[in-house]
Each structure stands twice: as structure tokens, then as C-alpha cells.
N, C-alpha and C positions, 0 to 999 in steps of 0.2 A: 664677321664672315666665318669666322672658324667654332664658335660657338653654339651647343642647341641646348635645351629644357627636354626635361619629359618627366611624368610624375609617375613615382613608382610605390609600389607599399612599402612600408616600413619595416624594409631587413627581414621578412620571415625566413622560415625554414629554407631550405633545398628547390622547394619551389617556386615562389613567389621569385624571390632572391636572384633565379639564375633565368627566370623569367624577364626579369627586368635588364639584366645583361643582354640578353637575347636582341630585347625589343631596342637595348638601344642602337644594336647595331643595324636591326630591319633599319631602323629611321634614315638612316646615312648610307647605307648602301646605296638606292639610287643616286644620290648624288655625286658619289664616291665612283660609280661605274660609268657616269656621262664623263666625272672631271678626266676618267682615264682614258676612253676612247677619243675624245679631243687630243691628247697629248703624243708627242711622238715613241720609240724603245728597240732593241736590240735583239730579232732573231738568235745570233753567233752564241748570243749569252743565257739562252732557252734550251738548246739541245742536249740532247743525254748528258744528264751529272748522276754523279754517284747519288745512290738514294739516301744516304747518312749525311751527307756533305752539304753543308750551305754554303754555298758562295755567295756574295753580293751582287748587288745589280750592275756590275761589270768587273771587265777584266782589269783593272784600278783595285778593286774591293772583295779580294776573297776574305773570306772566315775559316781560321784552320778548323779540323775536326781532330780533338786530340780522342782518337776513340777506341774503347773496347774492345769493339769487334772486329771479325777478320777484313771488314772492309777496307778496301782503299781511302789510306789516310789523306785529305787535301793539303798540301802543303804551303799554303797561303794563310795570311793575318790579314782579318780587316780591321783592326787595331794597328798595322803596319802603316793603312792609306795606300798602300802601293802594292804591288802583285811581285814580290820578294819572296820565294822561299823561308822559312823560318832558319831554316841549316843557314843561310848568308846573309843574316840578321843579327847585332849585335845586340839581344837582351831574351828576356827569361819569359817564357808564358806557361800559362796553363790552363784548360777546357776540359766541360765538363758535356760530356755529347748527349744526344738525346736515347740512345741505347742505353748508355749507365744511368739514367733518369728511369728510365721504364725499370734496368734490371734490380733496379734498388728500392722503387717503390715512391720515389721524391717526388712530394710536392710544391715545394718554396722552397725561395734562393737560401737559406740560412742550410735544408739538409743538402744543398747542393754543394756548398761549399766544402761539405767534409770530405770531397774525393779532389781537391786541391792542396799542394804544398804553398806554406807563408800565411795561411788565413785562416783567423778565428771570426767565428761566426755568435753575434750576440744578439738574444732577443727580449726585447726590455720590453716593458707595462704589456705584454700580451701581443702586439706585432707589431712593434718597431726593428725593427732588423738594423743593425748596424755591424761594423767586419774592420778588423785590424791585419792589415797586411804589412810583414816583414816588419812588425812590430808597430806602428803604428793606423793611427786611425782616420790617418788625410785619406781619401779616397773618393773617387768620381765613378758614379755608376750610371752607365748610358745602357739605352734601349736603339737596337739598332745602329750603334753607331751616334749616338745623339745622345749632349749630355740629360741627364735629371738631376735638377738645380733642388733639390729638396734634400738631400745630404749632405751638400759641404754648407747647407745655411743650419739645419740643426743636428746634423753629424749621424741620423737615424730616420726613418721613414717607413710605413708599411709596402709591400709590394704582395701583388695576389699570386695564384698558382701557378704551374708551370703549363699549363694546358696547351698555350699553342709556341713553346720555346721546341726551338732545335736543339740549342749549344747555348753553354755558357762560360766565355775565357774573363781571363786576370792576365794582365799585364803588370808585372811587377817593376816598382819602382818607378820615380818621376816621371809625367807623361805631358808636363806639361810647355812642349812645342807643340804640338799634335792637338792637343784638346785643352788647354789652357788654364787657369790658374785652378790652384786645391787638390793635385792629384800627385801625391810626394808616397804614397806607401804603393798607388799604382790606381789598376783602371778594372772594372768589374762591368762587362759589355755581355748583356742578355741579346740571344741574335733569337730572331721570332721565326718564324719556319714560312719559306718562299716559295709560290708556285712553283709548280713541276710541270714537265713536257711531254709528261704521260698522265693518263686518270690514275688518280691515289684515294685512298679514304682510309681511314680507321675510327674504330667504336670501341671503347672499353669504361667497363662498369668496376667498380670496386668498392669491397665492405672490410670493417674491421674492427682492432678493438677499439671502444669511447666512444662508440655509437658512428664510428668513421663511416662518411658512403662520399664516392666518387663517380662521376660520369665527365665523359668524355667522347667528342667526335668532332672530327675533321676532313676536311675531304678538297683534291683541288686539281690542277689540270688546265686543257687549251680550251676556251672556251671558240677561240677560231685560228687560222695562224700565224695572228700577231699578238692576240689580246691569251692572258693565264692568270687563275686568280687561284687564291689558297684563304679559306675560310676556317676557322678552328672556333669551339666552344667548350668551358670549362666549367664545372660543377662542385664544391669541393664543401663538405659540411660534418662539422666534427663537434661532440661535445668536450672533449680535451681532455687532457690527464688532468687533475683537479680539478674539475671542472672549468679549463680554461680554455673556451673553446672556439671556435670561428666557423664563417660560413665566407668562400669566396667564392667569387662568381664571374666569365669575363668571356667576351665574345672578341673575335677578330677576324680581319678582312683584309686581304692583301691584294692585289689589281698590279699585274705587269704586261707594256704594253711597248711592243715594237714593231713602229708603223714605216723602219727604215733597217737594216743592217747596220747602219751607225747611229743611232737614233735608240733610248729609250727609256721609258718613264714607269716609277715604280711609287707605287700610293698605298698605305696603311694607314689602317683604323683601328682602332684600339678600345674597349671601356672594359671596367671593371666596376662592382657593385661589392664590396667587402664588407663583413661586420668581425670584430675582434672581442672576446669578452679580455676586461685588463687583468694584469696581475702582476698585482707589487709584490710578490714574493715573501720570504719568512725573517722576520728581523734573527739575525747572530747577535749573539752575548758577545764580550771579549775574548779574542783566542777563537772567532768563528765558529762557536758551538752554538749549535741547538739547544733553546729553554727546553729543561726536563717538562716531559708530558707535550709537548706540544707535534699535533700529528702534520707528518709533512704533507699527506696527501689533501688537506684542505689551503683551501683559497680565501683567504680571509677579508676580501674586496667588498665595497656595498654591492647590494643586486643591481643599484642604477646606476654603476659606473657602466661607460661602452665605450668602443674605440671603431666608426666609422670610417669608410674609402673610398670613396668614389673619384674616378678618373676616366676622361676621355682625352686620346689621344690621337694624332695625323700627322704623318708626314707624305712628303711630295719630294721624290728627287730626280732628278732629271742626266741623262750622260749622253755625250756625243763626242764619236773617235773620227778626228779629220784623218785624212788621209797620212800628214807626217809624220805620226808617233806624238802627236799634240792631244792628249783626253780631256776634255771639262767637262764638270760637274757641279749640277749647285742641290743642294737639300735644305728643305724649307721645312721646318718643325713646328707643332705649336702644344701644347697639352693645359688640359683645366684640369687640377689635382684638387681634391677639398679631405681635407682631414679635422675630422669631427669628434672631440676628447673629452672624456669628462670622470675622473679618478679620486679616490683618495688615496694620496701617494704613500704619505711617511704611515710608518706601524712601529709604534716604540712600546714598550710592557712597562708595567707598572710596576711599583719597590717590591709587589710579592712573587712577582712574573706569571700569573695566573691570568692574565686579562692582559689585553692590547690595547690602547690610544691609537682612533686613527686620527690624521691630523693630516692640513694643509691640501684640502679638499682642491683642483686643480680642474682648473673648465680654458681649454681653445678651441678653436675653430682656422685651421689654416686655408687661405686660397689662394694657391700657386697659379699661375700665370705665363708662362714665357713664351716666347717667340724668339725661332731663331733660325741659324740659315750658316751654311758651310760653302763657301763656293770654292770650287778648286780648280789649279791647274796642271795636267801631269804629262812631261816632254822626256819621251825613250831618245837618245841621241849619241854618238859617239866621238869621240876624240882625241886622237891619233892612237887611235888603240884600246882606250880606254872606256869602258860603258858605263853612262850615266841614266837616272832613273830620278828627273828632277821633278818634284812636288813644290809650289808656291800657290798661296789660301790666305783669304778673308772671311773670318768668321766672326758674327754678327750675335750674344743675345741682350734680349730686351727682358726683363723680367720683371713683372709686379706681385707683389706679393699683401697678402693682408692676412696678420692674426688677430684676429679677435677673442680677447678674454674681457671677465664680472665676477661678480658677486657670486658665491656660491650661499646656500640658506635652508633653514628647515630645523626638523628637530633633528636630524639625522645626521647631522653636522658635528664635526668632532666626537664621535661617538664612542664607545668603551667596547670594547667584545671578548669575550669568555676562550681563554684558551684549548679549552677542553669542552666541544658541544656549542661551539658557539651558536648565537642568534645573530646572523648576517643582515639581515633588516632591524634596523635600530632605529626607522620612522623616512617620516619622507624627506626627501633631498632633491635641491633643485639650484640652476643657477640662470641667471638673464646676464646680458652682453651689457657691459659701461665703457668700454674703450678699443679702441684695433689701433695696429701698431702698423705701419705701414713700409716693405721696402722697396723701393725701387732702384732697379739697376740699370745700366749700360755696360756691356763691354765689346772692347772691338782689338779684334785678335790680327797681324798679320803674321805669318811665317811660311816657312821655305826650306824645304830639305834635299839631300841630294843622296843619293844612294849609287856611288860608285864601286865598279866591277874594275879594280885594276890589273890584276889578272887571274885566270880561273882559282889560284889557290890563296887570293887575299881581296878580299873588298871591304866597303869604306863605307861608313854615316857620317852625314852628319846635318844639323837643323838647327835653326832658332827661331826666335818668335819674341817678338813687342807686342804686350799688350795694354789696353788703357781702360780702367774702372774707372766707371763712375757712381758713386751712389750716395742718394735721399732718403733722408729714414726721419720719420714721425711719428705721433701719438694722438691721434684725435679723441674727443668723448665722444659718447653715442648714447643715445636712446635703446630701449627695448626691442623698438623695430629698425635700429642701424640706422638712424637717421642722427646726422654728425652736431653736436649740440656745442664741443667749444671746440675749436682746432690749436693743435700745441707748434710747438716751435721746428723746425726742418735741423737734422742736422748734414753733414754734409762733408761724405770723402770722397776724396781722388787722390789715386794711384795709379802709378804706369812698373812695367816691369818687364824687363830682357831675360828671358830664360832661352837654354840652350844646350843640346844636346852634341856625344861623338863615338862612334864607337870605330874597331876596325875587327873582320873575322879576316882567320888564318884558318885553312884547312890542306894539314897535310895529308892525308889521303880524301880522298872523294867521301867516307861513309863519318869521318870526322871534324869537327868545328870545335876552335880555341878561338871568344872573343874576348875582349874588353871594354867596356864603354864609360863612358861619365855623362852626368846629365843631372839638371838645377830643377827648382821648380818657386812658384811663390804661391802664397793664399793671403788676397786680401783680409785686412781685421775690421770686422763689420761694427766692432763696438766702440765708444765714444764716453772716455771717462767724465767721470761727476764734472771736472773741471774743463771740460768741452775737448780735450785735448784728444785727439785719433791716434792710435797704436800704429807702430810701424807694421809693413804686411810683414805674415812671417814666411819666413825663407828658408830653403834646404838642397841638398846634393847629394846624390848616390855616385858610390864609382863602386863598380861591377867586373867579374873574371869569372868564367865558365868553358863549358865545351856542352856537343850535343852531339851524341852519337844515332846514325840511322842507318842499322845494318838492313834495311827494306821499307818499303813501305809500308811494314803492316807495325812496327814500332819504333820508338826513339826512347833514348832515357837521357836525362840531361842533370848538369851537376854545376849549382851557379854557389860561385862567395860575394860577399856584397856588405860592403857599409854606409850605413845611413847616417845624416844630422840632419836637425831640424831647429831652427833657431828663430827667437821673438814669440816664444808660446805664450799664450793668456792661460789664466786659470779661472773661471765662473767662482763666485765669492757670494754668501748670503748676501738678496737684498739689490742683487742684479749689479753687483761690483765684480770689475772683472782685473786683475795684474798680473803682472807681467812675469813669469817663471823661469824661466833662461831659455837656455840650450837643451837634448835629448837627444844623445844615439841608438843607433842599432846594429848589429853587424852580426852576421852566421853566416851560414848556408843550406842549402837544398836540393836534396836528391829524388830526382822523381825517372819513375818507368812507365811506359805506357802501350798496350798493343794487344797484339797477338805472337804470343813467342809460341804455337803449336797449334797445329789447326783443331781450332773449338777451343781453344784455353787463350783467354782475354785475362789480359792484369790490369791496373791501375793501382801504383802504389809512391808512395812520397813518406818523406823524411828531411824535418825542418830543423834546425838549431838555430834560434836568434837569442841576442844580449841586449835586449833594451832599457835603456839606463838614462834619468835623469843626472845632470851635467852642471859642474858650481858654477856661480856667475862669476863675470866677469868681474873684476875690482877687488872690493875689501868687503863688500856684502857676502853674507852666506847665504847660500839656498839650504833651507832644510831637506829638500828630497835628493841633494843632491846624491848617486852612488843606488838611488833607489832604482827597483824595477818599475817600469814604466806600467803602467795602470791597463788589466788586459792584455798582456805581452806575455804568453806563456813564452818560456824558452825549448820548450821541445813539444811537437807535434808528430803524430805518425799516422799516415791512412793506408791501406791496404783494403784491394777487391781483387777477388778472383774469382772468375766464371768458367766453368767448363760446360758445352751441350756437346751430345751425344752425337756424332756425325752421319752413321749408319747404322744399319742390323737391326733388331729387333727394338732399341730403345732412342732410334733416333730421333732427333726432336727433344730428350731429355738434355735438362741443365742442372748444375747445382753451383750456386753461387755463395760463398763466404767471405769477408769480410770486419779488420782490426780497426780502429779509431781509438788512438790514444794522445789525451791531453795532460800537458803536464801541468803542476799549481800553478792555477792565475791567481795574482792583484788582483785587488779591484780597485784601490785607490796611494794616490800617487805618494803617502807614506808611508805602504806595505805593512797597515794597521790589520786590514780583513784579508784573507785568503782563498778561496776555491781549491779544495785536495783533486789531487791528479785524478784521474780516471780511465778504465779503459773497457770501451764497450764491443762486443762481437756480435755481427748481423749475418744473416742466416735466409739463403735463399732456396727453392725449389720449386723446374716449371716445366711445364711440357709443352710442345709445339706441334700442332699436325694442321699440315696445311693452314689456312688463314687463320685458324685457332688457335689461341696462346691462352695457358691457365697460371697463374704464378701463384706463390705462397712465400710473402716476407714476415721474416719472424726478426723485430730491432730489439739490440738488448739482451740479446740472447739469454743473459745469466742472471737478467735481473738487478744486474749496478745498481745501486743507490750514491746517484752522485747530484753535485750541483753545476746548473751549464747555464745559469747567466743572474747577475746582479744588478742592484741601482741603488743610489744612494752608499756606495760600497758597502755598505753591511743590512742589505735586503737581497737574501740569495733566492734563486729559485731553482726548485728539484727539478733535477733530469726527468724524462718519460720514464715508468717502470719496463718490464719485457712487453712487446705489444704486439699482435701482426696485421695483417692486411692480404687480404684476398683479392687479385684481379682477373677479369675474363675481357680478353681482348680479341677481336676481329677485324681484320686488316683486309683490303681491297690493294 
């Protein structure tokens, strides 16, 4: 049912590529636009919103906008579940709106994330994205409100451009009552951009350095006065600093339909067509030095390695407001991810270190699968004075999964290459499929929160949730053409788990909030040692103190302290052995500002201190890491943006935007062998505005840094971008 084909060519350039995005979504749109006009949706929740502001498909589901501009800030989380103020919520967020997206020039969640406090952003073999919040790397990234099961199963995953994103928040720390097991450093919720109750459109083109070219347009509105749709198309083709380059491509369709006042139904469509060229990065000597002569700006990957993406994705949610303060909601999701890999990972040098070994030549093929569904229930009611705000849910996913890896072959295989001048083609290289690994899961979530208002100057959380995993994991043989030649043995976990969150805010004056909260989380352990025996899941808790000040609505700044543990970590072992590590905490805090403190002067700025440290074990064993920095955990982060335009007189319409990011030395692996030196980059903005016309000028990098911003294998670094810019011309309706 939720499934289609369509054949496209083969990855080309800019054209072909975002041609084929396009057409997947012609396919589906009529069917998409019958399934919405059958279904019922909500006038109340269609009329005039702020143009920067997404809220969700009711008043249950806003999306705060932590934003920039002088616009009016929404004060709702749809990360909350419940339509709460953020000021009378006890935990920490942070967004990244679609203004600071434009004013920055960002195309993908990795640069998005540098205008966030608690999160480092990493990008391994060329576009897998993965992100460490408040010091660790548990983390659940949904789209909409819905998780994607494709990072707590291998911890990284590609994701395409920001083309049709509003906002993008972090919810820091354990989240899992709300959205269920794996979500211990927090929650990374991409929110897609919702019809509107007026005609909107916008066109923007952009060029730059690496051969960058961008296109962009979207455009959405009533189509009658129940039915509003919002279509968005992205274009995105670079040949990359070392030649590491990508082309993403991705079209969407969103359908809101309210055929009642309490009544209404909200339908998205989704694909993307991605190509990634990989890059294993520069092997480090010991002490993280660079071999003498060796040039960082080359890419020393075969020409046939590639990293593929294709996704199509739907959801369906449905809400209805009875008459008592009784909301329900159910949301049906399904997506078909395929990630398509083929690398040579390791590069180690030879005894004179003038030539490279590549080695351990690496071919999968993933096909995610899931299905799943939130159904909710949410009851406003009061009680002898007291105001309640009760949320109880059944949440449902079903996911199938298949990797398929083989043989890699040719002469091109393990091959030698010249440190100086290399020759990248060292023959042909090829692999066919012998095996797919099979997972499948169950799980079925229930919980229940209550968000009590005991009087105006103290209100209350608090929530838990029982869940119960189940999963089947396999190994069949295959043939050439995936057809299953011997089938292997099932192996077979189940897990249940009570997590549970509390918090309480005090606010002695109206513009201030001091809360506290506590809150657990667990992540099942998917692996199954040599000796058939299953890992306990692992388990963790944050307890949290802050305050949030909001002298207006056009800003807030907020200042959270918070300690983490995380216990029953596994370590991956050559050879697909995996044991058991102990304990790992975290604990700092973070200071972030956000707004308009002057009219035309937008800030966005944060400052992190975390201490992430592996933990001895338990007994008379030693852990060796113990006392160590945890792997990726920098301890100090700082982002800073500032925007000023020009409000009247002769240069109105003028902006000049600038902008600090400073990271401090990451680990990279869990005995503080390799290092990443700190770094700090300064980005450099200038644009003019006249009428529907916007011209901008991003210059990243400003000064030219030469640093390094992500690894594998802990001692495979790769170079920062050098200074670069980007030119965009945009037109808005």
C-alpha cells in the first residue's frame, strides 16, 4: 500500500538527479490529494500564524520558533506533545528557525547544528551525519514529530538538504517517555514547512565556491476553504572541498484538510534522490600529526567508491477536539530508506610513509522499512483549583530492516597509492551481494503525562512510559540476484522497560523560570554475543536545574546545569565482537541567547561547558578508559550570530551578518590516543533587500582556518572546508 517504483538515471548531475525527485513526487501526488479530500481537519488551526512560525496540525502540537528575527516568537514545543509555554516547562531546548537557515547560507542538518548550544555535529565516509549532545551520542532524530529508526540502529545516517525545512529543535536530555527507547543525550526534530492561509511562494538560485549551484522553490496556500497544500523542491550540487562532493535532490507535498471546525487531516510526502562522493579522510602518525608532504586538500578514496540515498516518505495524522477539553490524535507513518555504500575505508602508510595501503574495501546496501503510528489522548481539566494538562499514548513501530553485504574483487582491491601525485585509479573494483543480515523489530510504547498548573507561580511534570521490544535478527546467504541460498539461525531479544520523567518550574516574577527535573531513559542492546548470550539494554538519567528568562517576546536566554550517566555501554571489537564497557558521565552547562534585543539586530549565541568521562567498573575489574574523555565530547563549544538590516533611509533593506564557532580539542577514541586541535572559525555575511528581492553574499571561514572537523577509525581525520562563499538571489511572493 505505501510503497511505489519508478526508474530513474543514474545519479547524474543537477539535472537528471533533481529531475527524478520531481517526478517522484508528480507520481504520488494525485493519490496524495484524493487520500486528503476524503479525510476530515481544522479551520481554527488554518488562520492567520505568524509567517516564521510553524505550528503543528493543532492546538495539541505547536513547534516553538527559537528565531532571529524581530518576529513574534511562538511559544509552544511540539517536542512538548502538549501546547505548554516553554517558560512553564521543566527542560532545555533549542531551534534553529528558517531565517537563520537562509541568513547563513545552510544546507544540511550537520551546518545547522552550529547555531545550537550541547551539539557537535560529525560527518563521517562523506555523508553520514551523526551528533553528540551534552556529551554523548544516544540520540533520536524525527522528521515531523516521527521517529527515524536509522540512527539509534547504526548511530549515523545520511539526510538531504534543507529545502523544504522551517525549523529545526533539540531537546536536550532523556526523552524517552515521549518518544521511547535511545534518546539519553536528547531529540533532534526537523519540522518541514506547513501550508499557510494565504498564497506564499519563493524562488532562490545560488552559486559558489566548488562548483556549488543551488535551486530552490516553493510555493503553497488555500487551495479552497478547507482544503491548503504546501509543495517545496530542492536542488543542491557541489563538487566539494577535495573533491568531496554531493548532489541532493528532494521534492515535498504537504495536504491540510478541514472538512469540520474540530475535524482535521494532515498528509505529507517526502522523497529524496541523493548521491555522496565518500571520504575516509587523512591517516595521523602518532601525537595526530600529519605525514611530512602529504597534501591535505586531496581525497585519496578509489574513483568507484559512492554513497547513495534514496527515500520516500508519508505520513497521515489525523485530530479531533470534542467539545470537553478531550483532543485525539493518531499519526500513521511509513518511509522506505535505501542506502547504497561502497568504500575503501582504512588508509594506513607504509614504513617510508610516502605511499598509502588502502585496505578493507566495504560494500552494504541498507533497506529500512518501518511503520508506525502515535495515537494520542489529551484531557484540559481542573481540580479544585488546580490545572491539569493530561496526555496518555500508544505508540506502535514495526520495523524491517535488511543489510546486504559480499565480496568485494578486482585488481583495484587493496591497492597502494603515492602520497605525493597520487594515481586514484589503481584498476577496476567491483563487489556482488553473498549475504543480508536481517532486523526485525516490534515495539509497543504506552505512557501518560500530566502537566499540572498548581498555581500561577509553580507548575508541575510529570510522565512515564512502559515499553516492550521485541526483536529477530538473522543472516541468510544470497545469490547474485538476492535470491536466499542457505538461511542461518534467528536469534532473538526481548526487553521491557519503565522510564520516567518530573520536573516542577517556579517563577517568581512573570518574565522569570527556575526549574528542576529528573528523567531516565533505556536503549535496547541489539547484539548477541559469540556465546548466544544478549546484553542487558543500556540505561541512563539526567537530573537538570535551570532558569529561562523572557523580557518580550522577541527574545529569551536560558542557563541549564545538568548531569548525565549512562550505564551497560558496549564497545564494537574487531571481527564484530562487541563488550561490555561500564559506566560514562557528563555534566556542565549551557548558556544560550536568542532574539531580537534592537530593532534590525537578531542574535543567536550559546556557550557549552560539558565533562564527559568514562567511569571504573564496578568490582575488582579495571576499565582502562576509565577517567578518559569520552570519544567526540568536546568540553567547550561556543556559537555566536549577529544580524543587523538596515530599517530605513537610504540603505534600507541592508544587512550585515557575522558570526564565531569555536570548538574545543575533540577525542576521537575512547583512550584519548588521537586528538582534533581546537579551532575557531568566523563567518561573514552581506545582503540587500528591496522589495521581493533579496541578494546575499556568505563568505564561511572567513580567515582561512586550517582545522580538522570529523574522523573514523579515530586516527582518519578530515580537513575543515578552506574560506569559501556562496552567492544567493532570492524572490519571494
Amino acid at each position: 500500500m505505501f510503497s511505489f517504483t519508478t526508474r530513474c538515471p543514474r545519479y547524474g548531475r543537477i539535472g537528471e538527479a533533481s529531475l527524478c525527485a520531481l517526478l517522484a513526487v508528480a507520481l504520488v501526488s494525485p493519490w496524495s490529494s484524493a487520500l486528503a479530500q476524503t479525510a476530515p481537519v481544522n479551520p481554527a488551526d488554518s488562520v492567520a500564524r505568524p509567517s516564521v512560525a510553524r505550528p503543528d496540525v493543532a492546538r495539541t502540537h505547536h513547534l516553538s520558533e527559537v528565531t532571529v528575527s524581530g518576529t513574534h516568537r511562538n511559544a509552544f514545543s511540539g517536542i512538548n506533545k502538549i501546547d505548554v509555554p516553554l517558560r512553564d516547562m521543566p527542560l532545555t531546548t533549542s531551534a534553529v528557525s528558517a531565517r537563520t537557515i537562509e541568513q547563513r547560507g545552510i544546507d544540511d542538518l550537520q551546518e545547522a547544528m552550529k547555531n545550537t548550544t550541547g551539539v557537535r555535529a560529525n560527518n563521517t565516509y562523506g555523508g553520514f551525519q551523526h551528533f553528540t549532545i551534552r556529551g554523548f551520542s544516544n540520540f533520536v532524530l524525527m522528521v515531523d514529530g516521527v521517529r527515524d529508526e536509522r540512527h539509534n540502529i547504526s548511530t549515523s545516517a545520511p539526510n538531504t538538504n534543507l529545502a523544504n525545512v522551517e525549523s529545526v529543535e533539540v531537546l536536550k536530555g532523556p526523552a524517552s517517555v515521549l518518544f521511547g527507547h535511545s534518546a539519553l543525550g536528547g531529540i533532534i526534530n526537523i519540522a518541514r514547512k506547513r501550508p499557510s492561509a494565504d498564497f506564499k511562494a519563493d524562488f532562490s538560485v545560488a552559486y559558489g565556491s566548488f562548483n556549488t549551484r543551488r535551486i530552490r522553490a516553493g510555493a503553497g496556500g488555500p487551495i479552497n476553504d478547507k482544503l491548503r497544500y504546501r509543495i517545496d523542491f530542492g536542488m543542491s550540487d557541489t563538487d566539494g572541498y577535495r573533491h568531496s562532493g554531493s548532489n541532493t535532490n528532494n521534492g515535498y507535498l504537504a495536504l491540510e484538510y478541514t472538512p469540520t471546525e474540530r475535524d482535521l487531516f494532515y498528509l505529507t510526502i517526502g522523497a529524496n534522490k541523493d548521491i555522496y562522493d565518500t571520504d575516509t579522510g587523512l591517516p595521523m602518525l602518532e601525537g595526530s600529526r600529519l605525514a611530512p608532504g602529504m597534501d591535505r586538500g586531496t581525497r585519496y578514496n578509489d574513483p568507484a567508491d559512492f554513497l547513495k540515498h534514496t527515500r520516500y516518505d508519508y505520513q497521515l495524522k489525523y485530530v479531533h477536539r470534542f467539545n470537553s477539553g478531550l483532543t485525539l490524535s493518531d499519526q500513521l507513518s511509513y518511509y522506505d530508506d535505501n542506502i547504497d555504500y561502497f568504500s575503501t575505508e582504512e588508509l594506513s602508510f607504509n614504513t617510508t610513509l610516502d605511499s598509502l595501503n588502502r585496505s578493507f574495501p566495504f560494500y552494504f546496501n541498507h533497506l529500512t522499512k518501518p511503520l508506525q503510528n502515535q495515537l494520542e489522548l489529551t484531557y484540559e481539566f481542573d481540580t479544585k483549583g488546580i490545572s491539569h494538562k493530561l496526555l496518555a499514548g500508544y505508540s506502535l513501530s514495526l520495523l524491517d530492516r535488511k543489510t546486504y553485504n559480499g565480496d568485494v574483487f578486482g585488481p583495484g582491491k587493496n591497492a597502494t597509492v603515492a602520497v605525493r601525485n597520487p594515481i586514484l585509479n589503481q584498476g577496476y573494483i567491483d563487489f556482488k551481494d553473498t549475504y543480508y543480515r536481517a532486523t526485525m523489530e516490534n515495539v509497543h510504547g504506552i505512557y501518560v503525562q500530566d502537566w499540572i498548573k498548581i498555581s500561577e507561580k509553580l507548575k508541575g511534570l510529570i510522565g512515564l512510559r512502559y515499553d516492550i521490544f521485541r526483536g529477530t535478527y538473522y543472516t541468510d546467504q544470497v545469490d547474485t540476484d538476492r535470491h536466499v541460498t542457505s538461511q542461518g539461525p534467528e536469534s532473538k531479544i526481548s526487553k521491557s522497560a519503565l522510564t520516567y520523567r518530573a520536573g516542577l518550574v517556579y517563577q517568581p516574577v512573570e518574565v522569570l523560570s527556575v526549574y528542576g527535573s529528573y528523567s531516565t531513559y533505556f536503549k535496547p542492546a541489539r547484539r548477541v554475543a559469540p556465546n548466544g548470550e544478549t546484553f542487558d539494554p543500556e540505561t541512563g538519567y539526567q537530573g537538570e536545574v535551570g532558569s529561562r528568562l523572557e523580557m518580550s517576546a522577541k527574545w529569551t536566554a536560558n542557563l541549564a546545569f545538568y548531569y548525565m550517566r549512562k550505564n551497560n555501554q558496549l564497545e564494537a571489537l574487531p571481527g564484530g565482537i562487541y563488550k561490555r564497557i561500564g559506566s560514562a558521565e557528563s555534566k556542565g552547562f549551557e548558556a544560550e541567547v536568542n532574539g531580537s534585543l534592537a530593532r534590525g539586530l537578531d542574535v543567536t549565541a550559546g556557550y557549552t561547558f560539558s565533562k564527559a568521562k568514562y567511569l571504573p567498573f564496578d568490582g575488582a575489574e579495571l576499565n582502562p578508559v576509565a577517567g578518559k574523555q569520552v570519544a567526540f565530547a568536546p568540553a567547550n563549544m561556543v556559537n555566536v550570530w549577529l544580524n543587523y538590516e538596515v530599517q530605513n533611509g537610504a540603505w534600507k533593506g541592508a544587512s550585515l551578518g557575522a558570526g564565531v564557532n569555536y570548538m574545543d580539542e575533540t577525542f576521537t577514541n575512547s583512550t584519548n590516543t588521537f586528538v582534533m586541535p581546537a579551532y575557531t572559525l568566523a563567518d561573514l555575511a552581506l545582503g540587500y533587500r528591496i522589495g521581493r528581492v533579496g541578494i546575499r553574499l556568505n563568505i564561511n571561514n572567513l580567515f582561512n582556518e586550517r582545522y580538522y572537523a570529523n574522523a573514523i577509525y579515530a586516527n582518519q581525520f578530515s580537513p575543515g572546508t578552506t574560506r569559501n562563499f556562496l552567492v544567493s538571489l532570492r524572490y519571494s511572493l
